[in-house]
N, C-alpha and C positions, 0 to 999 in steps of 0.2 A: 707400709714402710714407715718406723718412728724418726720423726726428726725430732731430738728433744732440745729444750730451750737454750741447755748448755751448752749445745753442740751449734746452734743456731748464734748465740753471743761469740763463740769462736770464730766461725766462720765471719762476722762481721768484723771481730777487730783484728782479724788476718788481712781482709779484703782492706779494711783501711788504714793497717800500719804499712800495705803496701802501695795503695793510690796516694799515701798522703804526698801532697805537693810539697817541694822544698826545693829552696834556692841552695845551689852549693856553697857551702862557710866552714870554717875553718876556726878552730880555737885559740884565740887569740892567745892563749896563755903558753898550749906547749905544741900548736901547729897539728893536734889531730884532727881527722875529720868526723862529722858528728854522725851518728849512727842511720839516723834518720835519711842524712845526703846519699850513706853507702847502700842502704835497702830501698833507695827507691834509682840509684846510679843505672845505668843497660848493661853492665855486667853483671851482677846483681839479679836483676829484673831476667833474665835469662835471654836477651834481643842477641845475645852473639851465639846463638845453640849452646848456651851452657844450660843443663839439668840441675836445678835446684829448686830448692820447697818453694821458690817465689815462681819460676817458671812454670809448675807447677799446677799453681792456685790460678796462674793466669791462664792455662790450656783448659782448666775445669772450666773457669769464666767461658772461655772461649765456645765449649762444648755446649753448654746453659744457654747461649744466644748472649751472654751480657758480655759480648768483647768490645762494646760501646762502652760500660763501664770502667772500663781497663786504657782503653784511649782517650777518655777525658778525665782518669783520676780522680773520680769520685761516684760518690752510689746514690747519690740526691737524700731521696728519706729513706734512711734506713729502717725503719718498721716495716717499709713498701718495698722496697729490696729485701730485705729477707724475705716475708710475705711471698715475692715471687717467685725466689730460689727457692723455697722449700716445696713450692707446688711445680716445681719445673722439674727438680729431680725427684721427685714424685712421679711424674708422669712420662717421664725419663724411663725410671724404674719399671713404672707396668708396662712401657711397651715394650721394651727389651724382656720381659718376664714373657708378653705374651707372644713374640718373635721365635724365642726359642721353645716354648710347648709346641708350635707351629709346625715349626720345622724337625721337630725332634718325633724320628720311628718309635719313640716308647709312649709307655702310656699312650694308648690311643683312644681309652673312653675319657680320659680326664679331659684331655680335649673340649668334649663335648659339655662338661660341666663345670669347667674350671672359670673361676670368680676369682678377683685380688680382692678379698674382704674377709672379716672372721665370718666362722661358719660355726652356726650357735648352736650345732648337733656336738659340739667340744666341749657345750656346758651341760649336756640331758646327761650325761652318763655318772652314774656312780659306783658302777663297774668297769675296769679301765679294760677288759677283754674283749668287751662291747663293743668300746669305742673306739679301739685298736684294731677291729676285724671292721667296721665301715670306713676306719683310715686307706686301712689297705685296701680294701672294693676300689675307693676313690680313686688312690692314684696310682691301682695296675702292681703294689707293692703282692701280690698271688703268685699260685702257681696253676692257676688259669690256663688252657692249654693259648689261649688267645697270647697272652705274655710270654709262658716256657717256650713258646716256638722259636721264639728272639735266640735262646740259648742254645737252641740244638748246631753242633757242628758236623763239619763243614762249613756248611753254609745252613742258613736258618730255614725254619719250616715253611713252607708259603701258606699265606693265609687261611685262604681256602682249606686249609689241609692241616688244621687245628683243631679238631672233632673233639668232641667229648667221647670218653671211651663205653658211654651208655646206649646214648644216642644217635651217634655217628653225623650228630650236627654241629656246627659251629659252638666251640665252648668259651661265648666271650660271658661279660657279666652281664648281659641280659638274659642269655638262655639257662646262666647259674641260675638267677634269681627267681626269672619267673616259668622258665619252660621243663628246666629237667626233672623226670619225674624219680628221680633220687632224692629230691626232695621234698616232692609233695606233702607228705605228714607235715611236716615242717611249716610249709609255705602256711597250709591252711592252716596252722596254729598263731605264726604269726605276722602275714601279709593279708590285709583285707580284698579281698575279689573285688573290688571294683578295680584292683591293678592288675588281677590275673582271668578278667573276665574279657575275654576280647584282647588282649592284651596288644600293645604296639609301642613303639619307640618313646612317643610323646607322654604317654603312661609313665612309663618307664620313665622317664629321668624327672620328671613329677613326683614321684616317689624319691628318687635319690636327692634331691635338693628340696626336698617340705622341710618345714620348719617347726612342725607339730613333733612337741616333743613325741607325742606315744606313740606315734607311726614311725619316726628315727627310732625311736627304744627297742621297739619290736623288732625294728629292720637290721639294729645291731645284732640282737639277740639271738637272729637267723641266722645271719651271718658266720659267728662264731661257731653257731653249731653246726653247720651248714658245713665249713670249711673241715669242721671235723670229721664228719662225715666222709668228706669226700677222701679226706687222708687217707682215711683205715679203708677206703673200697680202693682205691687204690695204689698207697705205699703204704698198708695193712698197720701203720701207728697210728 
């Protein structure tokens, strides 16, 4: 998640046009009151359940840990306060990100490989159908009998009972990749056996998350074809 610099000065001189301290005064000339009195007033400030951009900023505080901020009206050094907010909703962010992969029936191999970081198999490609066919392996975007099962109604397939229609075994993306023999030409043109030798779990997603460009290239390249393949054997496009 970017937090950019612009967006980081904002947030600080929101946070402190609304701490700023100020005695209540009044203009001597035509009895208004001065702006600063009214945005930092408890009406204002949202202390009576009023909903405004100031009550607002004060529930983010709030949520952040820094409602210590907001009860003493001020942020001490603000380099160090930004500094902390940005690594707090940060870390905000990836656990909620990874709360809900959790908890969520879809995608069930991403699970196992999902990372909050770039993933530099988005820069090997210079064929985007490539990179577009190890997108979707990744995050279950197929039509994998392991995912289509989610769609069948009524009520959906039970796992167990996801076969591939070759081999009458589980058709998640391991048994794509490395077991069905639909795709063996394939495989051994472009998966190296030391992934399909013996093959196991820990193999397996050693292969999906390398870093080497030419083992991702290849694996894209399988992929693609791989998925085509599977089309025309069985919705014959």
């Amino acid at each position: 998640m970017k937090f950019s610099l612009d967006t980081s000065h904002s947030f600080c001189v929101i946070v402190r046009t609304i701490l700023w301290r100020t005695d209540e005064r009044t203009d001597e000339r035509d009895g208004r009151t001065d702006k600063a009195t009214t945005i930092c007033s408890p009406e204002f400030r949202g202390e009576h359940n009023k909903v405004n951009w100031c009550s607002l900023v004060k529930d983010l505080l709030s949520s952040l840990g820094f409602y210590d901020v907001w009860l003493q009206q001020h942020t001490g050094n603000n380099k160090l306060f930004l500094i902390k907010v940005k690594q707090r909703l940060k870390d905000q962010f990836i656990q909620n990100w990874h709360n809900r992969i959790t908890n969520s029936s879809r995608a069930l191999f991403y699970k196992n490989i999902a990372c909050f970081k770039f993933q530099p198999y988005l820069d090997y490609f210079t064929i985007n159908k490539f990179c577009q066919s190890l997108c979707k392996l990744r995050v279950s975007s197929h039509r994998l009998h392991i995912e289509s099962g989610r769609w069948t109604k009524p009520i959906r397939t039970p796992i167990n009972e996801r076969t591939c229609q070759i081999c009458n075994l589980l058709e998640d993306e391991f048994h794509f990749i490395i077991e069905c023999p639909l795709y063996s030409e394939l495989r051994t043109k472009y998966i190296s056996s030391r992934y399909t030798n013996r093959p196991n779990m820990f193999k397996f997603l050693e292969l999906i998350n390398s870093e080497n460009k030419t083992i991702i290239t290849k694996l894209g390249i399988f992929l693609e074809k791989a998925f085509r393949v599977r089309n025309e054997f069985i919705y014959g496009n």
